[in-house]
C-alpha positions as CSV (number, residue, x, y, z in Angstrom):
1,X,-45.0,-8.4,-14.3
2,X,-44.0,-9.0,-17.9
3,X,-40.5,-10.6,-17.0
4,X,-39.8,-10.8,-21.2
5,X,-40.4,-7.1,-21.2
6,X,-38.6,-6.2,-18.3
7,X,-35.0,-8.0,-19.2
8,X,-35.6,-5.9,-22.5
9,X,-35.7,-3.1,-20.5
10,X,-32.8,-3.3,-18.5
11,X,-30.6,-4.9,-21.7
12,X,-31.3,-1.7,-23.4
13,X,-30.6,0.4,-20.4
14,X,-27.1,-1.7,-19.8
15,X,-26.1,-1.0,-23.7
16,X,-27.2,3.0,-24.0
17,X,-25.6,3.6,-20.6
18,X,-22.6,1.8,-21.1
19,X,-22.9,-0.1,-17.6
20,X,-23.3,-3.4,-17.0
21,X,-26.9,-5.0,-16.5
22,X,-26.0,-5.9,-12.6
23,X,-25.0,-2.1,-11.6
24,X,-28.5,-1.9,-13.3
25,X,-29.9,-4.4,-10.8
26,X,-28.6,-3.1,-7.7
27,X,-30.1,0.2,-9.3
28,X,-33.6,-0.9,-9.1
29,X,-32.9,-2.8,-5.6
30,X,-32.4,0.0,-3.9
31,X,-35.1,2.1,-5.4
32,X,-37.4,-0.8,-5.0
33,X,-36.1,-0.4,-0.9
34,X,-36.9,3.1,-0.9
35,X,-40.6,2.5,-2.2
36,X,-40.9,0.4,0.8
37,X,-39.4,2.4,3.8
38,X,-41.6,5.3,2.1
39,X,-44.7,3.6,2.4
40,X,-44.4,0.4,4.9
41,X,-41.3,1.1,6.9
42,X,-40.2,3.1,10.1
43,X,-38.1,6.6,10.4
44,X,-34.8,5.8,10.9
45,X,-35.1,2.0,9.1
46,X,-32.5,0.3,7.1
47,X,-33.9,-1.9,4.3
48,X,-32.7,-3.9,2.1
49,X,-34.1,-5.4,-0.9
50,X,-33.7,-8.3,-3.2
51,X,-34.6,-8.4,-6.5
52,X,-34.7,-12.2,-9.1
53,X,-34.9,-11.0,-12.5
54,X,-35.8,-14.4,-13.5
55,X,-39.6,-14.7,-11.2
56,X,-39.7,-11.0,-10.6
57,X,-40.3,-11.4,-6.8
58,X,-38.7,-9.4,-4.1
59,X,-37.4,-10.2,-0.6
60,X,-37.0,-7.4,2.0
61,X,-35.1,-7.4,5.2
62,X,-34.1,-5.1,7.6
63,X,-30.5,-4.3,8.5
64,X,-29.4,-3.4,12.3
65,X,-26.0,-3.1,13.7
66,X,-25.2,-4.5,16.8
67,X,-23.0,-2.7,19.4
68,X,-22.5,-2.7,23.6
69,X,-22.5,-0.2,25.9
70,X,-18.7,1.0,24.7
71,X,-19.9,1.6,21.4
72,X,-22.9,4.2,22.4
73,X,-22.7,7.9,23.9
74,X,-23.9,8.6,27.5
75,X,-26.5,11.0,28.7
76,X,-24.0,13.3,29.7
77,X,-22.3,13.1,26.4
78,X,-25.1,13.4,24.8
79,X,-26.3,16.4,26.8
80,X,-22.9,18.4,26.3
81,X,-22.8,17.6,22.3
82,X,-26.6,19.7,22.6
83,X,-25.0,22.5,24.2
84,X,-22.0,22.8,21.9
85,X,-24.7,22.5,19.1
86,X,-23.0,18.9,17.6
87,X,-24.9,16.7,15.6
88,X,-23.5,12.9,16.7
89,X,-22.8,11.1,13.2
90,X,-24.8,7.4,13.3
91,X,-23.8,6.2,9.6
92,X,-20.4,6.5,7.6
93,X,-20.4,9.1,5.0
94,X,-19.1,8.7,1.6
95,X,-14.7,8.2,1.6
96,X,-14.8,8.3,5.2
97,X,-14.8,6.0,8.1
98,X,-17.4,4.4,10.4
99,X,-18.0,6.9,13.8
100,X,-16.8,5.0,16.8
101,X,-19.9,5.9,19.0
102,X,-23.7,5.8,17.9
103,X,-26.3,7.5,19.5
104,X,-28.5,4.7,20.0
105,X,-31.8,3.9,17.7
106,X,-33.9,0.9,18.1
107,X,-34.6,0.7,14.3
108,X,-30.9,0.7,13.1
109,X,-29.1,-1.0,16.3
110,X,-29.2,-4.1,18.5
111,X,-27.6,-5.0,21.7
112,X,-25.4,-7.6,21.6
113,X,-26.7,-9.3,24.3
114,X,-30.4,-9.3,22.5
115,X,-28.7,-10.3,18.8
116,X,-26.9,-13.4,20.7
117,X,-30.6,-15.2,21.6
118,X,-30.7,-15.4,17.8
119,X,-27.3,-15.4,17.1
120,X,-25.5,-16.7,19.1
121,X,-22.0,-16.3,17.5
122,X,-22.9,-12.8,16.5
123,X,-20.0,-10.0,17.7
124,X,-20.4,-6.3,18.3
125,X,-20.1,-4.2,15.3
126,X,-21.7,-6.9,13.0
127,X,-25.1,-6.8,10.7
128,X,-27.9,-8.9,10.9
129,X,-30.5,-9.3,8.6
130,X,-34.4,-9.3,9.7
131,X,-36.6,-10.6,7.2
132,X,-39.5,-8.3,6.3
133,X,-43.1,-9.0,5.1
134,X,-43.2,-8.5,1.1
135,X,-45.3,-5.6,-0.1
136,X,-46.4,-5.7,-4.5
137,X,-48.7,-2.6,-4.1
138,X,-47.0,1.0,-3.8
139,X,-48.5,4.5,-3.7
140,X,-47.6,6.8,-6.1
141,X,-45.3,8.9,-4.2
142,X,-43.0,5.9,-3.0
143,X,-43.2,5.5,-7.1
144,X,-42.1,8.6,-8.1
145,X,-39.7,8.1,-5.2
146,X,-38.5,5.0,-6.9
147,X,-37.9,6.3,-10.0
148,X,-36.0,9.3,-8.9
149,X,-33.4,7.1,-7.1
150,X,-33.6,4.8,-10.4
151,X,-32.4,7.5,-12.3
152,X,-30.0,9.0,-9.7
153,X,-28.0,5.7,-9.1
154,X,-28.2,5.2,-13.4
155,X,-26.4,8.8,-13.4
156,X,-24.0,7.6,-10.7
157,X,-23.1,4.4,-12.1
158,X,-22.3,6.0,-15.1
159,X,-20.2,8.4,-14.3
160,X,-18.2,5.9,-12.6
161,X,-17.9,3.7,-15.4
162,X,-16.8,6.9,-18.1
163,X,-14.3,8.0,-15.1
164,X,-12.6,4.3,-15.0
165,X,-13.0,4.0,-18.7
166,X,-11.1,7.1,-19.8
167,X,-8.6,6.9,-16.4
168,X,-7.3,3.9,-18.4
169,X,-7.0,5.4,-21.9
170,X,-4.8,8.7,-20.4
171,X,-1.9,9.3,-22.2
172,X,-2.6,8.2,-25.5
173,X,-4.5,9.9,-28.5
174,X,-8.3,10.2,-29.1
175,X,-10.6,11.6,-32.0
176,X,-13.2,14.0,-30.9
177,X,-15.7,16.9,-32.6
178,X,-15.9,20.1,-31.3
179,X,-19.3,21.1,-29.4
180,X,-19.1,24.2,-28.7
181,X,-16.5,27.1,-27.6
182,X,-17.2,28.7,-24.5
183,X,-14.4,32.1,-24.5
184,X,-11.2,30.4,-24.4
185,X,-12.6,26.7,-23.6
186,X,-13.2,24.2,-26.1
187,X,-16.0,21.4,-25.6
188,X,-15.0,18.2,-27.0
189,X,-17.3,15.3,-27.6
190,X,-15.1,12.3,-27.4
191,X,-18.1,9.6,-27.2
192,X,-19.8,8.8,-24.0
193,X,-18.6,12.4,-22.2
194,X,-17.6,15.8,-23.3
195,X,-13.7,16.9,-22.7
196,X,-12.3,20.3,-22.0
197,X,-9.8,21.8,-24.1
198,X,-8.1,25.1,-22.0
199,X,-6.8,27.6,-23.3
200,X,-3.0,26.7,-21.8
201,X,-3.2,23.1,-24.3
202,X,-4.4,24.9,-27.1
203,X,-1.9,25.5,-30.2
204,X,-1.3,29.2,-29.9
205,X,-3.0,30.1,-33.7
206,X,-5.2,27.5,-34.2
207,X,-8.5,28.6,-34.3
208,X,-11.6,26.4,-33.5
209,X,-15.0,26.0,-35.0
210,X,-18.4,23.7,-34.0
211,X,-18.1,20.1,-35.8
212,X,-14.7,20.5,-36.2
213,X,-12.8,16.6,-36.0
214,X,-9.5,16.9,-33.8
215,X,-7.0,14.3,-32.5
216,X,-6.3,14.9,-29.3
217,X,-4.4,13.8,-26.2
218,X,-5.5,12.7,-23.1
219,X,-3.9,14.6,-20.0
220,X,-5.9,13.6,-16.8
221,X,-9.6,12.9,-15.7
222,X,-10.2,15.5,-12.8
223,X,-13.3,14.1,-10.3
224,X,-15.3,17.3,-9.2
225,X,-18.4,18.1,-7.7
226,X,-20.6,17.6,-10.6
227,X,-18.7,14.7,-11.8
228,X,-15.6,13.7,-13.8
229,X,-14.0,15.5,-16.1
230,X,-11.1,14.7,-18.9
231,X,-8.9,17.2,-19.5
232,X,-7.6,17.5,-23.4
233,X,-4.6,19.0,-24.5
234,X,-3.1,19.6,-28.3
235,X,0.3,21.2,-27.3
236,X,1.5,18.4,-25.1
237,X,4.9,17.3,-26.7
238,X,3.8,13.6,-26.8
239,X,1.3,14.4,-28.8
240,X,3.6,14.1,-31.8
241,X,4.8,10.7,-30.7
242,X,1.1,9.0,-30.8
243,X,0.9,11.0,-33.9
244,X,3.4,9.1,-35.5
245,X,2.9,6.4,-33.8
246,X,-0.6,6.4,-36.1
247,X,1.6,7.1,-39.1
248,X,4.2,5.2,-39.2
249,X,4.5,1.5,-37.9
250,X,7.9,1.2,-37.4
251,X,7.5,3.2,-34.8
252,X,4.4,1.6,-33.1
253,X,6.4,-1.5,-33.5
254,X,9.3,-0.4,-31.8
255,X,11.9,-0.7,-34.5
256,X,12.2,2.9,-34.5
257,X,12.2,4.7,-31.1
258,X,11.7,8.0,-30.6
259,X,14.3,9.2,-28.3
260,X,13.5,12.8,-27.1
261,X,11.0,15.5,-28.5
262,X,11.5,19.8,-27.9
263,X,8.4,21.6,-29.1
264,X,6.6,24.8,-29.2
265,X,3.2,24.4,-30.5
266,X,2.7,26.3,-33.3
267,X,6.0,26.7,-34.7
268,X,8.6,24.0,-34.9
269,X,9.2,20.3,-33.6
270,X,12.3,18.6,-33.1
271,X,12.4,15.0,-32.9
272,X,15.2,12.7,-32.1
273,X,14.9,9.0,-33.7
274,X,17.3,5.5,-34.1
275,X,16.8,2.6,-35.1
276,X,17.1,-1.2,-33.3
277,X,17.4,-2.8,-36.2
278,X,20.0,-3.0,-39.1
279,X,19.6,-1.6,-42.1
280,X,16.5,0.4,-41.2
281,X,16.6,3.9,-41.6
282,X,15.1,6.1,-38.7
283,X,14.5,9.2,-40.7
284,X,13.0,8.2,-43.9
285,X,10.9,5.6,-42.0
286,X,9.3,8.5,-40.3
287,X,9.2,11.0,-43.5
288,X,8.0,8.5,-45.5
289,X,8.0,7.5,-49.3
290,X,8.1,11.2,-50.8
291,X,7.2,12.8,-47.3
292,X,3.8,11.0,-46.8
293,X,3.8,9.9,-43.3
294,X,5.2,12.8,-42.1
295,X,3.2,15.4,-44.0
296,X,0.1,13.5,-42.4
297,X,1.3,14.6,-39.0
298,X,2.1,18.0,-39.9
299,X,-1.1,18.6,-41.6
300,X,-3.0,17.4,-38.5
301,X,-0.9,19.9,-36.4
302,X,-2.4,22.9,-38.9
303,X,1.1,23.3,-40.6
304,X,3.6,23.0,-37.9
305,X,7.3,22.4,-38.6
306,X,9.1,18.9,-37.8
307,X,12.6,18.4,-38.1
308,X,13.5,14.8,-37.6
309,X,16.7,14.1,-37.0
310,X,19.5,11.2,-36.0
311,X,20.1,10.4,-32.4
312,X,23.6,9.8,-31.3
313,X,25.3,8.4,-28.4
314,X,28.2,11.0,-28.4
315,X,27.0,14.2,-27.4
316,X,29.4,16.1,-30.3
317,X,27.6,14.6,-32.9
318,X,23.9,14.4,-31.3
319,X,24.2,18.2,-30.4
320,X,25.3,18.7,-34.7
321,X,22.7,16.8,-35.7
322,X,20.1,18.9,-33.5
323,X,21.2,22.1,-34.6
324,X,20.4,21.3,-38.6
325,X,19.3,22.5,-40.8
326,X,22.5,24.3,-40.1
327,X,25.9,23.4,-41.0
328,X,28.4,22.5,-37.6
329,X,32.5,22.9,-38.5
330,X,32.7,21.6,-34.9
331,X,31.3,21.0,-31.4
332,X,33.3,21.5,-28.1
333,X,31.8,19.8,-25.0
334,X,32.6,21.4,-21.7
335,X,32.4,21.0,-17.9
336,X,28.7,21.2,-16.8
337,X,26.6,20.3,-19.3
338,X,27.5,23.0,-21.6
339,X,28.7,23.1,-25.1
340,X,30.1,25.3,-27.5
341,X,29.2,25.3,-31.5
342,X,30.9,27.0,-34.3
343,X,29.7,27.4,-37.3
344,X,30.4,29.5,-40.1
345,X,29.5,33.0,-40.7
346,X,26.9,33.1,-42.9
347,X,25.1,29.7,-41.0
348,X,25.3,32.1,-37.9
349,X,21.4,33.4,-37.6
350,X,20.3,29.5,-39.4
351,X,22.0,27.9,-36.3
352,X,20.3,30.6,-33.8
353,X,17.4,30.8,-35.6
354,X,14.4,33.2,-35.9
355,X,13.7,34.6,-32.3
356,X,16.2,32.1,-31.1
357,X,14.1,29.0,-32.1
358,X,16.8,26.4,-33.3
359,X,19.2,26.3,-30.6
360,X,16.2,26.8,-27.8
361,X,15.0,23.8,-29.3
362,X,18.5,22.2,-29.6
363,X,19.0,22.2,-26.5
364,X,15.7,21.2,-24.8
365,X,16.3,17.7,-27.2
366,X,19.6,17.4,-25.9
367,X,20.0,18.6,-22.6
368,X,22.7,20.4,-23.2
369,X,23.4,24.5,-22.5
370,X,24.4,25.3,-26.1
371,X,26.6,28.3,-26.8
372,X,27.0,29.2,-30.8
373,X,30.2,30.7,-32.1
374,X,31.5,31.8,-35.6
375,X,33.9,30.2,-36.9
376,X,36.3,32.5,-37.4
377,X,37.2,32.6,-33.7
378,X,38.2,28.8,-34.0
379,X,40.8,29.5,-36.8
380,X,42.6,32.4,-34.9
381,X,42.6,29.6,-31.9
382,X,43.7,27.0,-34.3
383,X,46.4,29.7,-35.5
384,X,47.8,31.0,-32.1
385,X,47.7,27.2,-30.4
386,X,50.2,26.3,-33.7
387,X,52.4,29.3,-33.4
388,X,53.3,28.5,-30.1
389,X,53.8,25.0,-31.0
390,X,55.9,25.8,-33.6
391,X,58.3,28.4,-31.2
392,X,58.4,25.6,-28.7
393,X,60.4,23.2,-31.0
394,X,62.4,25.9,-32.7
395,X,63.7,26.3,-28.5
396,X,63.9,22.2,-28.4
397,X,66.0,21.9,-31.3
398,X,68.5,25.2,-30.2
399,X,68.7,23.2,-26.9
400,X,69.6,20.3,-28.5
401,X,72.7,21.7,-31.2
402,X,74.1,23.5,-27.8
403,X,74.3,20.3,-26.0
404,X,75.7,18.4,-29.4
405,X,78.6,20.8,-30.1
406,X,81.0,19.8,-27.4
407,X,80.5,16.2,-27.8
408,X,81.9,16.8,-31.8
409,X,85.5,14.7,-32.6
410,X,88.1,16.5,-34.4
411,X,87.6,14.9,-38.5
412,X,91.0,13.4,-39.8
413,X,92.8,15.5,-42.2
414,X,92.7,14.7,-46.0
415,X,95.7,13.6,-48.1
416,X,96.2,16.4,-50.0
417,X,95.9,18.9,-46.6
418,X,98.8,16.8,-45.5
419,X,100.8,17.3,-48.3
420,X,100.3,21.1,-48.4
421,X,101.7,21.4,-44.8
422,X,104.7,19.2,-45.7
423,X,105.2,21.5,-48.1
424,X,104.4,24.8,-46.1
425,X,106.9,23.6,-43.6
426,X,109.5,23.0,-46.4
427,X,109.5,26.3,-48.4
428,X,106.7,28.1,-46.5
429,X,105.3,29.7,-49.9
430,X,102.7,32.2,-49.8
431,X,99.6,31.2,-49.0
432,X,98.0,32.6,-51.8
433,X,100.6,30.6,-54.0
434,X,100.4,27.1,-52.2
435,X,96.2,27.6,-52.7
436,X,97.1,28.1,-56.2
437,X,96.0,31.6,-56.4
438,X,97.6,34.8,-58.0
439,X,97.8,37.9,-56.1
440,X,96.8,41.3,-57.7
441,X,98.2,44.8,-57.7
442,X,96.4,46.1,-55.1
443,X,97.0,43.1,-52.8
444,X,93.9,41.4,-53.4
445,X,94.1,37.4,-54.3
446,X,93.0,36.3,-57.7
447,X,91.6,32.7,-58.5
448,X,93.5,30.6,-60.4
449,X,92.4,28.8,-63.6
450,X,91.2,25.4,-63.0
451,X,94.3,23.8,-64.8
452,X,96.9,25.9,-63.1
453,X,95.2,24.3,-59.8
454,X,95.8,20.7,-60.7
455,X,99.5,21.4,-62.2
456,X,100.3,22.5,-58.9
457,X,98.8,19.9,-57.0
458,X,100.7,17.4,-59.2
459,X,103.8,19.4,-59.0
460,X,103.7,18.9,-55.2
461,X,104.6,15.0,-54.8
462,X,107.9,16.0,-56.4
463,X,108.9,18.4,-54.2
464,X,107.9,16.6,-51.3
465,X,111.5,15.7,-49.7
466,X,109.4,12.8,-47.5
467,X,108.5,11.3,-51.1
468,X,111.2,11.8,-52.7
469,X,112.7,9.0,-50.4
């Protein structure tokens, strides 16, 4: 055997298959095994072979079990699994586990009892190895049986390796061609397999067409029947994270977290972002210098809208910021998770948006049940709540002069007012003569001149008998 040769062989296999050079060993091991039961072994035989890629020679042996009378069906058993038409299992199938009785066969078991001459530590439900006699020459249908299991266990071993490989890369983002489009199912070359792309994680729009280069995200691999499969998706909402991820790399540094996403493929994004660092701003780190990075992702996503706006702790703010582009005059958070927005009139159908868009979207970023309101209702609230405020202090201060008027002292009388009672008690003038006013014609008093006022009033000191004294 060229051995130079031969390790070319199996290097070049290894690299083109993507497995590594000992699953391609055990490969030709067991085809090598087969050959031999085929041509020098017994029905019923378990061989197994050895293989040095450094000489080239190969060691045989054959592989019995050994079990005791517990561990093998009686005639009777036996007899009564024939009439219920049973087939007694001997080896373990694939994910399952070993069968607690054998039917017994002189070329697969050994009694414990006969193991224990050569073995004498040996224990039921152990292997022992038998060496075999080695064989070079084959015929050529152990051959063509060889290189059928060759290319079997090659198949196998690959499909385990792309099933492990792409198990570890789910969730994140991959670049892949389309194949070909089967109805409403896309074929995806992604490298060493082909994905599906369904017609539930396609964008709703987006149309798809042979050699077409896609990023797309990887849901799940799926192990059926004929082998692994990776489920694709373009409308899953972390889609747009890896996307800008890729784009900018403040966020794949983690100075800039994204928070929460809302999407509908196909129409509009909204994307909540903050910052952990001072004197980094979220927003234009992810729109980037004249809209760059973010034009990048939207032009990946065939033209879809992204609104990327400010995360907030407080829920009144966070819920106005997810509502732009439309203006908030204010946010009222209520019992259950629910919220009520007004804005003004003519921001009404921009908050709601077309076919309800915005505030669906709104809310699936915040959580919150979001109920819009014009504006106008607030003011007429704002207007009623201060009426009554104002009629309930107008009552406060009435209260209050009724409970101050009785506690009022008498004030102490003037000079002058004593003077003009002295006087009224005196001469008892008329009192619109000692107030310094002339009466009319009809009755009526008339004013008196300023001057004639303060003649009287000095006239009165003189006539004041008291004074006089």
């Amino acid at each position: 055997m060229d051995i130079k040769g031969f390790k070319g062989a199996l290097a070049q296999i290894a690299e083109e298959r993507g497995i590594s050079p000992e699953k391609v060993i055990e490969t030709i091991e067991a085809a090598i095994a087969t050959a031999y039961k085929k041509d020098y072994g017994e029905k019923g035989q378990k061989i197994k072979a050895k293989f040095n890629p450094v000489s080239g020679d190969v060691k045989f042996w054959q592989i019995k079990l050994v079990v005791d009378n517990s561990m093998l069906y009686t005639d009777e058993e036996i007899e009564e699994m024939k009439e219920n038409k049973m087939i007694p299992q001997d080896e373990a199938r694939a994910g399952e586990e070993p069968p607690k009785k054998y039917v017994f066969n002189p070329e697969k078991h050994i009694m414990l009892a006969d193991a224990k001459k050569d073995y004498p530590k040996i224990k039921a439900g152990e292997e022992i190895e038998i060496p075999l006699v080695s064989k070079q020459d084959y015929g050529r249908i152990a051959a063509q049986t060889a290189k059928q299991v060759i290319l079997q266990k090659i198949r196998e071993a690959e499909k385990e390796t792309i099933s492990s490989e792409y198990r570890s890369k789910e969730g994140e983002i991959i670049s892949g061609i389309v194949q070909r489009v089967e109805g409403h199912t896309v074929f995806v070359d992604i490298g060493k397999t082909l994905g599906i792309l369904n017609r539930d994680e396609q964008i709703p729009g987006e149309f798809y067409r042979p050699s077409q280069r896609l990023k797309l995200y990887i849901m799940k691999v799926e192990d059926t029947p004929k082998g692994s499969v990776v489920m694709l998706s373009r409308a899953y909402p972390k889609l747009i994270s890896k996307l800008f991820e890729l784009e900018v790399p403040e966020v794949a540094s983690g100075v800039v977290v994204i928070k929460s996403i809302a999407r509908e493929p196909g129409f509009r994004t909204k994307i909540a972002v903050v910052s952990n660092e001072e004197g980094v701003d979220p927003i234009g780190a992810c729109v980037g210098q004249r809209g760059t990075r973010i034009m990048a992702v939207i032009n990946e996503l065939g033209g879809e809208k992204i609104d990327v706006i400010s995360w907030e702790e407080k829920p009144e703010k966070f819920i106005a910021n997810a509502l732009s582009p439309a203006k908030i005059v204010g946010v009222k958070v209520e019992d259950k998770n629910t919220a009520t927005v007004f804005v003004p009139e003519d921001q009404l159908s921009l908050a709601i948006g077309k076919d309800g868009r915005n505030v669906r979207l709104a809310a699936n970023l915040t959580g919150w049940k979001i109920d819009i309101k014009t504006a106008e209702k607030t003011a007429e609230e704002i207007a009623e709540g201060a009426e009554a405020e104002e009629v309930a202090k107008e009552e406060e201060k009435k209260e209050d002069k009724k409970e101050e008027k009785p506690k009022k002292e008498k004030k102490p009388h003037s000079a002058k007012a004593t003077r003009g009672k002295a006087k009224k008690t005196k001469e008892e003038p008329a009192p619109s003569e000692a107030e310094g006013e002339k009466v009319g014609t009809d009755g009526e008093a008339i004013p008196a001149e300023p001057s004639e006022v303060d003649a009287a009033v000095e006239e009165k000191p003189a006539e004041n008998p008291t004074e006089a004294k």
